[in-house]
C-alpha positions, -999 to +999 in steps of 0.1 A: -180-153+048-196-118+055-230-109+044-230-087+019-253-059+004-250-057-030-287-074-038-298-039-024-281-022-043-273-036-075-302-056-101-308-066-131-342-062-149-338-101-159-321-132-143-289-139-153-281-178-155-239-193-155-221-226-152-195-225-123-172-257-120-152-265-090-124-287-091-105-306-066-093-339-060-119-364-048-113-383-019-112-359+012-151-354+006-179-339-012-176-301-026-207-277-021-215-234-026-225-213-002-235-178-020-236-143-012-278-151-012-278-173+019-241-174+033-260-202+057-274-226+029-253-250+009-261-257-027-253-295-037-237-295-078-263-309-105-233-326-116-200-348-108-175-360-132-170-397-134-134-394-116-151-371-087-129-339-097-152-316-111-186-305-093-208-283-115-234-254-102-260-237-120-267-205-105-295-180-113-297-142-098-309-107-112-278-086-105-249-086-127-228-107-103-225-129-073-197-138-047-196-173-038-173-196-014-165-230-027-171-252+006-156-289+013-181-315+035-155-340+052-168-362+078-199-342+086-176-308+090-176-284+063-144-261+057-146-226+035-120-223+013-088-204+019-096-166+012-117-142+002-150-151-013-148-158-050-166-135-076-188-148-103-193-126-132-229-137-139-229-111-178-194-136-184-201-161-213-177-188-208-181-216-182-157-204-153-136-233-133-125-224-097-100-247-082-104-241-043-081-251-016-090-257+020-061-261+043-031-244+027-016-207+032-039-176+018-009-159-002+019-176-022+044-196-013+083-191-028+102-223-038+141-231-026+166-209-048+173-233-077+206-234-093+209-248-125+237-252-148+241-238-182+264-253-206+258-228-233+268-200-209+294-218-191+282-207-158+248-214-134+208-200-139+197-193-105+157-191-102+132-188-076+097-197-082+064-179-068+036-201-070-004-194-062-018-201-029-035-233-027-006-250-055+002-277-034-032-292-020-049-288-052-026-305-075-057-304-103-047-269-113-018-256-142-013-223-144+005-196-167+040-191-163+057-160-163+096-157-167+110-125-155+141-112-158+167-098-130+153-123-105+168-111-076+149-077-081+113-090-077+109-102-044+130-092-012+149-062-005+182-077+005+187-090-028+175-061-047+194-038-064+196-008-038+175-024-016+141-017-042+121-049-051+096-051-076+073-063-050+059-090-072+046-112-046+027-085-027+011-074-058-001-110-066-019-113-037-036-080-033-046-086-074-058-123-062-078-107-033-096-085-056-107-114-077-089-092-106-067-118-126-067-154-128-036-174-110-004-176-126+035-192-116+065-166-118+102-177-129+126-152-115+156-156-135+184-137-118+206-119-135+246-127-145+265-103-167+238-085-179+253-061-200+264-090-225+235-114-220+207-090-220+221-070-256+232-077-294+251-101-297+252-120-263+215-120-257+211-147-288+230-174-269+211-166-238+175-168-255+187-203-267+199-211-231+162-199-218+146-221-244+171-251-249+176-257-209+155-233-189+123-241-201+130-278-202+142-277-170+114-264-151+088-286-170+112-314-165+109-311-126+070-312-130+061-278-120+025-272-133+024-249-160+012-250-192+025-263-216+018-245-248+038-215-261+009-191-253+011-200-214+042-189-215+057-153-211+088-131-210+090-102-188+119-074-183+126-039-177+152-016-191+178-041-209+157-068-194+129-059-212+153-055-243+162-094-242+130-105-234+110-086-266+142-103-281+136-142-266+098-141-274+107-128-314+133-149-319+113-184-305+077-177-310+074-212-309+083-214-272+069-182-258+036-165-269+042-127-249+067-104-240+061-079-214+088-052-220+088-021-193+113+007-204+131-009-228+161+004-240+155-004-278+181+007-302+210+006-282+228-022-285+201-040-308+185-042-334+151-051-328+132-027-345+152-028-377+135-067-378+105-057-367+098-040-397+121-061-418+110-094-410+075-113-413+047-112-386+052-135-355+017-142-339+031-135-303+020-102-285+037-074-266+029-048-237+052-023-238+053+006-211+080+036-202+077+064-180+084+104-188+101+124-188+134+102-200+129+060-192+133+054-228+102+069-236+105+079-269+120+042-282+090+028-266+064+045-284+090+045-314+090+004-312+048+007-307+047+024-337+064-003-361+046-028-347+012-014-354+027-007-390+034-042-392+001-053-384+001-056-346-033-040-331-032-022-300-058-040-272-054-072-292-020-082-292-006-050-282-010-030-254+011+006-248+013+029-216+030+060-205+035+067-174+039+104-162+071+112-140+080+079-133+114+072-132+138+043-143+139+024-114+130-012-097+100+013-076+084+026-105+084-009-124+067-027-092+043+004-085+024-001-124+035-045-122-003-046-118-011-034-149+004-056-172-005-087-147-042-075-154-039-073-189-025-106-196-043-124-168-070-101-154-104-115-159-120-090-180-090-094-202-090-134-203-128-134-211-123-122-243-103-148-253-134-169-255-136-158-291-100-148-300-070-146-279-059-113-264-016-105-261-009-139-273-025-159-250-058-189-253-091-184-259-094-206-225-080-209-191-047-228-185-063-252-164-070-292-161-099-283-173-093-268-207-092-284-239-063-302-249-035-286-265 
């Protein structure tokens, strides 16, 4: 915990008032704050749940923010949590929860490769999973969970194709360090003949294997997600990001987003022949390509008939173009952050306190929200 300056140099006229929970299992002690005010002075919660999980603060300051480290007092010692100090956005509406952890790793962990057999596809899903720092002491926490596509492209080199990773994990931490986006679990779904089961007609029987044994799969083996449609997304690029606009149309009742980078729409589907022909779906879509070529023009072209069809762009539609960047696993990991921000970033989730932005809940995927 370093001092910090910002009471110098930042005020408000009038002091701003929040709710900050903490949650974390009871047991191992009693959970305090120390704030950017008096990094030496504890504050004690004005209240405890009635099962010891949840401590709640009230805190009062005239500048639009505050950082703030979440402390634990065991046995007379008191450990910091893990990381950098948290930021409370004191002009934020909605009652924030932070779910600290103590004693585990600052950045991510990976889970084993796990192989699991498909009988739709005759053959084996292999997936890795990435999960937030912190995931396995604090076991109050669920998360949103991301499925991407071409697994073996998103996290080391020596699996990627040509050696170039999407970096995902790197830019999960750095995005987490900045306080930018909420905590989320990625699936990496790696890839088997993708030129069948990412296109017309192959990728229908693929989607079903995704929803049918995928999904059930990974909630089966208790991995903490949530468990509503809008906690879950589908990410891709190029043909990926073909079959997973696809997935999220065809089963809107499983997944709430798609996150779609260069798409190659038109070629071997038909996706935006139903777009226009079919009725809404009340799922949401990012869509990005680069220029000059990356499918640029079928991107905007595929924008376009959503927003005829009633999508609206910052609601449950975002669009970017990205000048000179090329079709390749470097350009998709150099802008990942972008989409990671809109669908998770904080500015974006709080304004789903009063309607849900790119599909998602007007609430944090968390112990703490309201049932679903």
């Amino acid at each position: 915990m370093a001092p910090s300056t910002a009471r110098r140099l930042y005020r408000t006229e009038h002091t701003l008032t929040r709710t900050l929970r903490v949650s974390y299992p009871a047991g191992r002690g009693r959970i305090v704050l120390r704030t950017e005010l008096d990094w030496e002075k504890s504050l004690e919660p004005v209240a405890v749940s009635q099962d010891g999980n949840v401590s709640t603060f009230e805190l009062s300051v005239d500048q639009p923010f505050l950082y703030f480290k979440p402390c634990l007092v065991e046995s007379g010692t008191l450990h910091c949590a893990v990381g950098p100090n948290k930021l409370l956005l004191m002009t934020e509406r909605d009652s924030r929860i932070c779910y600290p952890h103590f004693f585990d790793t600052q950045v991510g962990e990976f889970s084993p490769l796990v192989e699991l057999p498909s009988k739709l596809l005759g053959r084996t899903h292999k997936i890795r999973g990435f999960v937030p720092p912190g995931y396995s002491e604090n076991t109050l926490s669920r998360f949103p969970v991301i499925y991407m596509q071409d697994g073996q492209n998103l996290f080391f080199p020596e699996e990627a194709f040509m050696g170039q990773e999407w970096r995902v994990d790197e830019s999960s931490d750095v995005l987490r360090a900045m306080n930018a986006v909420e905590d989320y679990i990625i699936l990496g779904i790696y890839s088997g003949d993708r030129l069948t089961e990412y296109t017309r007609p192959g990728y229908e029987l693929y989607a079903r294997s995704l929803v049918e044994e995928v999904v059930p799969a990974m909630e089966r083996c208790g991995i903490r997600g949530g468990q509503h449609r809008r906690s879950r997304s589908m990410w891709g690029s190029s043909l990926g990001g073909v079959v997973s606009f696809y997935t999220v149309w065809q089963h809107p009742d499983v997944f709430g987003t798609a996150m779609c980078m260069s798409s190659t729409f038109s070629h071997r589907d038909d996706l935006i022949d139903r777009v226009f022909e079919e009725p809404f779906r009340d799922v949401g879509f990012y869509l990005d390509s680069g220029w000059p070529g990356d499918n640029y023009e079928v991107t905007i072209g595929m924008a376009m008939a959503l927003i005829s069809r009633g999508w609206e762009y910052g609601h449950n539609l975002m669009h970017m173009s990205f000048p000179l960047a090329d079709h390749s696993e470097a350009s998709w990991g150099m802008r990942l952050h972008l989409p990671l921000q809109f669908l998770n970033g904080a500015v974006a989730r709080a304004c789903r306190v009063n309607r849900p932005v790119l599909g998602d809940l007007p609430f944090p995927a968390s112990a703490g929200a309201p049932p679903r």
